[in-house]
N, C-alpha and C positions, 0 to 999 in steps of 0.2 A: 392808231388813229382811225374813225370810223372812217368807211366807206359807205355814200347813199348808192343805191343802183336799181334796177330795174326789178327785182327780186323784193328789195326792202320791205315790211312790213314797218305804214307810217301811223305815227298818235297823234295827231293835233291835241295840244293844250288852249282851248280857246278862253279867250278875259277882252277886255275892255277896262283899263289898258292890257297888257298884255308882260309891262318890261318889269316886272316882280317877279315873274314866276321862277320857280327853281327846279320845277321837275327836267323840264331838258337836260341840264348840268346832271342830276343824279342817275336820270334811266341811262342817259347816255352813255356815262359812264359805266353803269351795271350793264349794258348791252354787249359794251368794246369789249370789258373783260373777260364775260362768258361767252363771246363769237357768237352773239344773237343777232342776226341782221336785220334790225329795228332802228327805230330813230323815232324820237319825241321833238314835234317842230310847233314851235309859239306861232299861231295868229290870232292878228289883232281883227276882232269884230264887232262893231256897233251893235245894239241889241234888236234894231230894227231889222239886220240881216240874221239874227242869231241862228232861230228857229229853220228857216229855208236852210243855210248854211249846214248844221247838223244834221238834215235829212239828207242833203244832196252829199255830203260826205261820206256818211253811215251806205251810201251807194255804191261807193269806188270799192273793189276787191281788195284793194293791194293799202286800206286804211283800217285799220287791227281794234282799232276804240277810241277814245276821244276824253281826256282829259279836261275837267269844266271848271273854270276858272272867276272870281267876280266879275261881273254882278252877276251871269248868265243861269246861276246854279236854280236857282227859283224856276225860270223860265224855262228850264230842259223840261219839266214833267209835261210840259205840249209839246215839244219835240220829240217824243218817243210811244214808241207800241206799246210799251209796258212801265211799270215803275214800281219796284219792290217797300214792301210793304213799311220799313224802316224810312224811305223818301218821301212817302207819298206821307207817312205821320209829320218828321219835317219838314216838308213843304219844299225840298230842294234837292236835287243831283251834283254829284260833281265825277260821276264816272259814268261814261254812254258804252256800251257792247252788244254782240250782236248773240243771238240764241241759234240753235242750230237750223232753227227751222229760218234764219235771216233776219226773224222780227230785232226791232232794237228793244232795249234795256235800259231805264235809270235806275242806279245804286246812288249812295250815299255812305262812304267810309269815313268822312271827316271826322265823324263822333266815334268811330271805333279806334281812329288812329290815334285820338286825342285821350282818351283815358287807356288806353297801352302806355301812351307815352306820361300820363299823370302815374300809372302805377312804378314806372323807373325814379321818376323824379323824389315821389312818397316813399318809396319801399322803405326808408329808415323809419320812419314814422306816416305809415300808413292810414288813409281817415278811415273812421269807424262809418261809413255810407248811413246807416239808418241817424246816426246823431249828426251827420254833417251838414254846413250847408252851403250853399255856392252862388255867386252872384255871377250872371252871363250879362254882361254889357256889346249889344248888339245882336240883332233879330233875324238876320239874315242868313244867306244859307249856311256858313257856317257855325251861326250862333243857334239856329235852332237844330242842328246838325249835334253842336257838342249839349244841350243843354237835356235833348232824347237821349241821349247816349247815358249824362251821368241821371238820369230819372230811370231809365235801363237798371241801369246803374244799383238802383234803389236810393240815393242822396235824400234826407228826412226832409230840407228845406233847399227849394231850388227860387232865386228870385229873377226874373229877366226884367232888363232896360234895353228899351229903344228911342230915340227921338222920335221916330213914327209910331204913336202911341198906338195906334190900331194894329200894327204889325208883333209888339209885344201880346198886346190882349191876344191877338188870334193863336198864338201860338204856346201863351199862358192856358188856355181854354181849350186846347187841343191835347198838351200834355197833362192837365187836370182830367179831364177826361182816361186818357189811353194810363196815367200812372194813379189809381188813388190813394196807393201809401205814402207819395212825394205829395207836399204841400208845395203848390206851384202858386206864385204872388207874381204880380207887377212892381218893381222898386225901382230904386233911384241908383244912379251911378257912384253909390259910396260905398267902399269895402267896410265900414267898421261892422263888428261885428261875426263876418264871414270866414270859413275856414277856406274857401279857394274864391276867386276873384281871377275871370275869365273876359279880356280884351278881343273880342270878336269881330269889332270894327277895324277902317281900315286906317285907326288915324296911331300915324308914330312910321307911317310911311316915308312920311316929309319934316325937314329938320324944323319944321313954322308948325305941324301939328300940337295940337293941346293934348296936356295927358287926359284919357279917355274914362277913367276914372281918378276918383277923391279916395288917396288912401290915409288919409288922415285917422288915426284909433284901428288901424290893420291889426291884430296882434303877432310880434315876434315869430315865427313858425310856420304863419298862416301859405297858405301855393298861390304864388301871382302868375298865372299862365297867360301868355301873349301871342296871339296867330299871325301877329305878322312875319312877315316869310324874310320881307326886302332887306328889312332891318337887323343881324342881330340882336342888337340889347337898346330898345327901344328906350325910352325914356319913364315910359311904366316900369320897365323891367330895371333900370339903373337907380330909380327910386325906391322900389319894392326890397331890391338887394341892400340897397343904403339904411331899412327899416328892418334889417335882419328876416325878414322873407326867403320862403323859398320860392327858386322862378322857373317857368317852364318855358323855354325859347319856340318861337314858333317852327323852324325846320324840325323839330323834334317829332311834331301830329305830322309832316310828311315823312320823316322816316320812320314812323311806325306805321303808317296807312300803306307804304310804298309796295310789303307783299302782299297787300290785300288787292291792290290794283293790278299785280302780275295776275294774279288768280281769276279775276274776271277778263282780263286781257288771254288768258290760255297758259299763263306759265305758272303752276302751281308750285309750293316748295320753297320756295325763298324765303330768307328768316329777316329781319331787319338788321340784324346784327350784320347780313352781307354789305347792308348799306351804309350804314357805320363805317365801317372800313375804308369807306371809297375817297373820304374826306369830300366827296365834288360839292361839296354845298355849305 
């Protein structure tokens, strides 16, 4: 059982809301078992407090990094001294640390944890990246988080949707820019045609959510991947399975991203496969 104490080294996970998240349940338990005397604690913060909140945090000694949760991931790159060159292309953080010299840190692993976790999923049938293509539904820090990632990536055709059409263009126009061998378009929330079809919004949260995409003409085979966290097998993903699709559960981009997060947090080494194990989530 953990023990908090005076010694502890704390993470804030901060969101808006806050009651989805899952990383407490998973460090927590990677903490107990290895005797690391750490603890990951959920608060809940409006986004008017966001920004103060993160500085005044990133101040206390005995608070090791910060864990950044929706909507706040966009908003950390003015919370911080710095922001690595991968964040600052998507437009979002979702990991705050501190440099030696004190200054603060935004990183961005969401897109690294999320194609780790596409290549378990694919490994039988792996996509050939330069002839594939991929529809990202939702522009926000996760979506343009995973959408760098698979244009990183090299993927031939990347298509993003947003309801905030401005917020697609910007970030359509940003990865055209920094990718020119990925052909980066603005589209519409319908899989046909697509070899992965990527749910980045937060809707399949709530049992009255609409599904977030039209997989109507998906082909057999295609990767339906889903970032919500709250939900196992969302209603994209019960459909997608129903249509012979292969699906990518959202706890899956946290536990691939989970050693990436010890490593800017100070604890290098850990595999994801530790985290697997733990079942916490």
């Amino acid at each position: 059982m953990m023990t908090i104490s005076g010694t502890t080294r704390v993470f804030p996970v901060i969101g808006w809301p806050v009651e989805q998240v899952k990383a407490p349940a998973l460090f927590n338990a990677y903490f107990t078992r290895h005797g690391i005397d750490a603890a990951v604690i959920p608060l809940k913060v409006p986004p008017a407090l966001y920004r103060d909140t993160v500085r005044m945090l990133m101040q206390l000694p005995n608070v090791g990094g910060i864990f950044v949760s929706i909507p706040h991931k966009p908003a950390t790159l003015e919370a911080v001294d710095h922001v690595t060159p991968r964040a600052r292309l998507a437009g979002a953080c979702n990991a705050v640390f501190r440099q030696p010299d004190g200054s603060t840190v935004g990183d961005l692993i969401d897109g690294e944890g999320f194609v780790r976790a596409l290549d378990r999923v694919s490994a039988g049938a792996p996509l050939s990246w330069p002839d594939a293509s991929a529809l990202v539904v939702g522009a926000g820090g996760v979506g343009c988080a995973i959408a760098a990632a698979l244009a990183g990536r090299g993927i031939g055709t990347l298509s993003i949707f947003d309801t905030r059409a401005d917020s697609a263009s910007d970030l359509q126009a940003r990865l055209a820019a920094a990718f020119p061998k990925t052909r980066v378009t603005v589209g519409t929330p319908r899989a046909r045609g697509f070899d992965l079809v990527v749910n980045s919004t937060p809707l399949g949260m709530r049992p009255d959510d609409p599904v977030p995409v039209d997989l109507d003409g998906i082909a057999p085979g295609a990767v339906v991947a889903d970032c919500v966290m709250k939900v196992e097998m969302t209603p994209l993903l019960l459909e997608a399975e129903r249509r012979g699709c292969r699906i990518q559960k959202g706890r899956e981009m946290l536990i691939e991203q989970a050693p990436l997060y010890l490593e800017l947090f100070g604890w290098p080494g850990a595999s994801s496969a530790d985290f697997r194990a733990l079942q916490a989530i």
